[in-house]
C-alpha positions in Angstrom: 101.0 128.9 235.7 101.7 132.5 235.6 99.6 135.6 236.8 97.3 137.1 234.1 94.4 137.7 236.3 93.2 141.3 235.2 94.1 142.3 239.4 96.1 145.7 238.0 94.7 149.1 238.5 95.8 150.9 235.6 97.1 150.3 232.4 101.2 149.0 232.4 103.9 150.0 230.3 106.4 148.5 228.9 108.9 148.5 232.0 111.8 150.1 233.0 113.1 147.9 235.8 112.4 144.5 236.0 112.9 143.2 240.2 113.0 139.2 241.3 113.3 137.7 244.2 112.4 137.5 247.9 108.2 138.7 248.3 106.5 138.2 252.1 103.4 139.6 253.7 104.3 141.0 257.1 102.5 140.8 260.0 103.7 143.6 262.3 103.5 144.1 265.9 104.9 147.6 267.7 106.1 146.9 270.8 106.9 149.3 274.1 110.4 147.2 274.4 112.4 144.6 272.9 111.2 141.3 274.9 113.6 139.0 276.9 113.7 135.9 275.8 110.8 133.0 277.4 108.8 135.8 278.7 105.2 137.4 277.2 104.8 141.1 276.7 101.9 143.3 275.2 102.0 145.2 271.7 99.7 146.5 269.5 99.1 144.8 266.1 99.9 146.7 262.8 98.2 146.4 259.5 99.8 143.6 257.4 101.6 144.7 254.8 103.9 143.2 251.3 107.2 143.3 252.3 110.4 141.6 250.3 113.2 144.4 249.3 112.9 143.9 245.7 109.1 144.5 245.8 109.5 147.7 248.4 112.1 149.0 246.0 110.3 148.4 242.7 107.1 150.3 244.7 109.4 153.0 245.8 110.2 153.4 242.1 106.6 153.2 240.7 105.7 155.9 243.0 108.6 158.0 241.5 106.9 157.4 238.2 109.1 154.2 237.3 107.6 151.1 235.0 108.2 148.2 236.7 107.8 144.6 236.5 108.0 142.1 239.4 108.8 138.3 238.6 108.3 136.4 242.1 106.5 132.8 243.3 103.6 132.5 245.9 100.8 130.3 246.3 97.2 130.2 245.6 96.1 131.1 248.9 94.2 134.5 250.5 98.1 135.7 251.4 99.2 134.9 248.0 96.0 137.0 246.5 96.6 140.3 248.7 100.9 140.4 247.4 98.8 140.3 244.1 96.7 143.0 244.9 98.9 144.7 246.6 101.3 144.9 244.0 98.9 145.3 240.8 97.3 148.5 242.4 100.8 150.2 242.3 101.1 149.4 238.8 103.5 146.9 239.1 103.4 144.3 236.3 102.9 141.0 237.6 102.1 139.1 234.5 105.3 136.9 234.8 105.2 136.2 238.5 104.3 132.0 238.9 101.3 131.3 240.9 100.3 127.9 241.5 98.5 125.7 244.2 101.3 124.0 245.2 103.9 126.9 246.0 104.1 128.7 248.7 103.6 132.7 249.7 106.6 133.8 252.1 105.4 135.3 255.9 107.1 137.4 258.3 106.8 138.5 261.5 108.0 142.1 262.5 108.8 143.1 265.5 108.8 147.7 266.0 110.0 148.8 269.0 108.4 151.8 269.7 111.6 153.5 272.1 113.8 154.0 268.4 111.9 152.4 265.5 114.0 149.6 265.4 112.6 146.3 263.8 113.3 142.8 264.0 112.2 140.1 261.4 111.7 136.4 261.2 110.8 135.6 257.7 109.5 131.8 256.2 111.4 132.1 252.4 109.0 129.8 250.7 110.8 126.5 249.7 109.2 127.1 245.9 110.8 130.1 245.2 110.9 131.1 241.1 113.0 128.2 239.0 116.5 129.7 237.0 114.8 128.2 233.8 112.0 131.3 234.2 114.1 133.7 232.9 114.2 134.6 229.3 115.8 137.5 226.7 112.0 138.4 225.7 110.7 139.3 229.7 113.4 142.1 229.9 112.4 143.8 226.2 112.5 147.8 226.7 114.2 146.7 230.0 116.9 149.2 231.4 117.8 147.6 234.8 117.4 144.1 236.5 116.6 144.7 240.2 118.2 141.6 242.6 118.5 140.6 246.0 120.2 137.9 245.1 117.6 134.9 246.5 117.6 132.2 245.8 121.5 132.2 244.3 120.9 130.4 241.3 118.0 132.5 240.2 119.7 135.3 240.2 122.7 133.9 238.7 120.5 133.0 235.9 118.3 136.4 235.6 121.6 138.4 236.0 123.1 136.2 232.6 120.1 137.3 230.5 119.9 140.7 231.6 123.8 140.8 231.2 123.3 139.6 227.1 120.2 142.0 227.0 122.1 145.2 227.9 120.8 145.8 231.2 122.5 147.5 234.3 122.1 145.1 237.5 121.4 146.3 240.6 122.3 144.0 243.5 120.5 144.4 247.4 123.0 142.6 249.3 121.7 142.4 252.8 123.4 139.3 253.8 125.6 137.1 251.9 124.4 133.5 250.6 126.6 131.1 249.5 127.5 131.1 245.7 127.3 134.7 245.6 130.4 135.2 244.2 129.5 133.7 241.3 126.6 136.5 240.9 128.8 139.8 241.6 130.4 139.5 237.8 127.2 139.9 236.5 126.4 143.1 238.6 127.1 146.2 237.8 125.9 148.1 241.7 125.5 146.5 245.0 124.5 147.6 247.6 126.3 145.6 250.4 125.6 146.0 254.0 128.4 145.7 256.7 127.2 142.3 257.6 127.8 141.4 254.5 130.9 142.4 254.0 132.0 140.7 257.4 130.6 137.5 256.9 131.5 137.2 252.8 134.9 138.9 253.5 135.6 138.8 257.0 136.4 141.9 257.4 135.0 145.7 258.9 136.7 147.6 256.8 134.4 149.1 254.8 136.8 150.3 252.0 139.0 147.3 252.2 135.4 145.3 251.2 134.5 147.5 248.8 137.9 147.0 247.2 137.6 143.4 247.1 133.8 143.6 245.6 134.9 145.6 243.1 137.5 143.3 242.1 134.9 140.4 242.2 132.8 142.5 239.3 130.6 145.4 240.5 131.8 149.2 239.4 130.1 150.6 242.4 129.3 149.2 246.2 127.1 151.2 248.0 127.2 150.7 252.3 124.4 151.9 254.2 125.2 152.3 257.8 121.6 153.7 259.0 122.1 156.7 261.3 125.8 157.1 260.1 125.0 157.8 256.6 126.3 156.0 253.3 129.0 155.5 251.5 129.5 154.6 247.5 133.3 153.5 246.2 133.3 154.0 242.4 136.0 152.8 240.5 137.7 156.1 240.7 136.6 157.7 244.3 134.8 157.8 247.3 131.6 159.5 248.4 130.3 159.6 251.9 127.0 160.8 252.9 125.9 161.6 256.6 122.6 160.5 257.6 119.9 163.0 258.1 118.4 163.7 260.9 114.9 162.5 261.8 112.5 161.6 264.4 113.0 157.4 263.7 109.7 155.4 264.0 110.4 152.5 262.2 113.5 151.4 260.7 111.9 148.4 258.7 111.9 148.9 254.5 114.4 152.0 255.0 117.1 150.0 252.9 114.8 148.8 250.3 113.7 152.4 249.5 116.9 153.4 249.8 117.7 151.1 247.1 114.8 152.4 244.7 115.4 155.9 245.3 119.1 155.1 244.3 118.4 153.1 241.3 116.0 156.0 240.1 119.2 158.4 240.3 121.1 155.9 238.8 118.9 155.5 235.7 118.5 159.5 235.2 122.6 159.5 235.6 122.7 161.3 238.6 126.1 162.5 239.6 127.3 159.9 242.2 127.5 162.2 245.0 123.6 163.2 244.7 122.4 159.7 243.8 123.5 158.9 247.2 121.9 162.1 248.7 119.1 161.4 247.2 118.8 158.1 247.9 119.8 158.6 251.8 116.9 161.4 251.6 114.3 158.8 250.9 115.0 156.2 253.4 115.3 158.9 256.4 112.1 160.1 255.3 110.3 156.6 255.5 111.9 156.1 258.7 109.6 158.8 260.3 106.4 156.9 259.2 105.6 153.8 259.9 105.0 150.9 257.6 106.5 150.8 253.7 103.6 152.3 251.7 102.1 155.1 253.8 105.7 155.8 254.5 107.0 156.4 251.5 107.8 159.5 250.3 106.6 161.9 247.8 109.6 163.3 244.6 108.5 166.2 246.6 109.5 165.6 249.6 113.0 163.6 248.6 113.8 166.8 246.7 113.1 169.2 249.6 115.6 167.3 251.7 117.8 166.6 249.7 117.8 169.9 247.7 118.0 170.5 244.4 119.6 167.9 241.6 123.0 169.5 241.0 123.6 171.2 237.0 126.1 170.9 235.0 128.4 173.6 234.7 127.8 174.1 231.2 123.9 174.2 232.3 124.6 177.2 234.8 126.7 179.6 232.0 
């Protein structure tokens, strides 16, 4: 069955960007150090929170004033019922998300060290994740964008197919590759590939020479973030690196998905490349000095303060 349960806050719209795939709660610890292994150490537990790129992102873009829609799988279970509430009070529609008794809702456990802000996650992917056969032309009506992180494979595959015949851009998070992947990339137009990625899809740490080889596999632009170091987006026809701003880092954890929103929002508005990335790279270092991925998230504000202003065009400035 699919959730219609009256849990949204406000009234949705017809939306803009329409996200599946990977949706956890987390269950955070901050810790004073990084624990060796077989020995015990004492932290101080953290609100739980919903974690998953795609659903950080598409949150991330609802608070820049994005319609979104979120198709995921979790179970009929108290964890399952606060992603739902979590979700519906940001305006997210949920309405084709499957929620049955016999699937399960995805945990993680997050590890903050409180020295940097660096996090470390174990995740359970639920073994019920959304079926290939979900996806159909009518859920991406009005659509503009599909959102992916490409799990599992074959879903995407299939969601990235109908948004492909339906118009849509598709925006891939590539945080690690899967197998079968490759046959996903010629249905996405941007991905954002980390360097792990790239190593273990194309073994190689060349970040160019990967983005090279992406782009010959389908996607128009690949995106690396490289966290402190900046980012840096190939287009087909150049190059544009951004350093990473500086910040007082408390934790690291959801920095890439709302990177990703905040660079699908400049996407959609047709950004220039340059600022897209800016402005993306604005949003994540600002999350990164709050902790958690909803309190942390940053206003238009305060993305436009750092970043400065969106660039005119030169016709606009006559």
């Amino acid at each position: 069955m699919t959730l219609n349960d009256g849990t949204a806050s406000r009234p949705l719209r017809s939306p803009e960007i329409v996200g599946t795939g990977l949706v956890v709660v987390d269950h955070r610890m901050i810790l004073p150090d990084f624990p060796m292994e077989d020995t015990k150490i004492s932290g101080q537990a953290l609100p739980r929170q919903v974690g998953g790129p795609v659903p950080t992102g598409l949150t991330m873009l609802a608070r820049l004033g994005r319609a979104c829609r979120f198709m995921g799988s979790w179970g009929q279970d108290e964890a399952g019922e606060f992603i739902a509430h979590n979700l519906a009070a940001e305006g997210i529609d949920l309405s084709f998300s499957a929620v049955e008794a016999h699937r399960e809702t995805g945990i993680a456990q997050v590890w903050i060290n409180e020295q940097n802000g660096s996090r470390t996650v174990v995740s359970h992917r639920p073994k019920t994740p959304l079926e290939p056969s979900h996806f159909r032309h009518d859920l991406f009506s009005k659509a503009r964008c599909l959102y992916l992180d490409g799990w599992p494979v074959e879903t995407a595959i299939a969601a990235a197919k109908v948004a492909q015949k339906s118009g849509l851009r598709v925006f891939l998070d590539a945080g690690s590759y899967r197998p079968g992947m490759e046959d996903l990339l010629p249905y996405v137009d941007v991905i954002n590939a980390s360097r792990k990625m790239i190593h273990d899809f194309l073994r190689t740490d060349s970040v160019h020479e990967g983005a090279a080889r992406l782009q010959a596999l389908g996607p128009r632009w690949v995106v690396t973030t490289m966290g402190e170091a900046g980012a840096i987006l190939h287009t087909r026809s150049h190059q544009v690196e951004q350093p990473g701003f500086r910040v007082v880092t408390r934790d690291t954890n959801g920095a890439g998905d709302v990177f990703c929103g905040a660079f699908i929002h400049g996407w959609l508005e047709n950004w220039p490349a340059d600022y897209t990335l800016k402005f993306a790279s604005a949003a994540a270092a600002l999350k990164c000095g709050h902790q958690g991925n909803r309190d942390a998230l940053p206003t238009l504000g305060a993305i436009f303060r750092l970043a400065g202003p969106i660039p005119l065009d030169e016709d606009e400035t006559t």
